[in-house]
Every structure is written in C-alpha cells, then in structure tokens.
Phi, psi and omega in degrees: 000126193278166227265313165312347192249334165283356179289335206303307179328304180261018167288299184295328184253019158283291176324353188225337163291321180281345132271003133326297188268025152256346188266329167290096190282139171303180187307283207308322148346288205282346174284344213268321195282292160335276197300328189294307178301316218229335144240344169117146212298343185267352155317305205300263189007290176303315200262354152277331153307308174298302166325311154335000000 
C-alpha cells in the first residue's frame, strides 16, 4: 500500500473518531438537558453548578 494512502487512511479515522465523540454528549450533558426539561431553567444553574 503506497504510504500517502494510509496516512490519508488514519488521517480519516482520527477525523471521523473525533467527530463522533463531539457529536455524542455525555451523562452529565444529557442530566443537564433532563433536569432543564422536567423543572426549568434556574433548576440547570444549580446542578450546573453542583457539577463543578
């Protein structure tokens, strides 16, 4: 395999692993969004806080 086409190869999959982990959010993302949905915004302020 000539040698430009595997870096372009692990070029591409650093570029398709990183998005991928920006495009997926974490636990603490999805509690923030969950608690905002179910009491409301000064509820976020706090458990964003409390995350800190």
């Amino acid at each position: 395999m000539p040698e430009g086409l595997t870096a372009l190869n692990g070029l591409l999959g650093l570029a398709l692993t990183s998005a991928l982990l920006i495009a997926v959010p974490g636990p603490s993302i999805m509690f923030l969004v969950g608690q905002t949905i179910t009491v409301g915004r000064s509820t976020l302020l706090l458990a964003a806080e409390s995350l800190r």
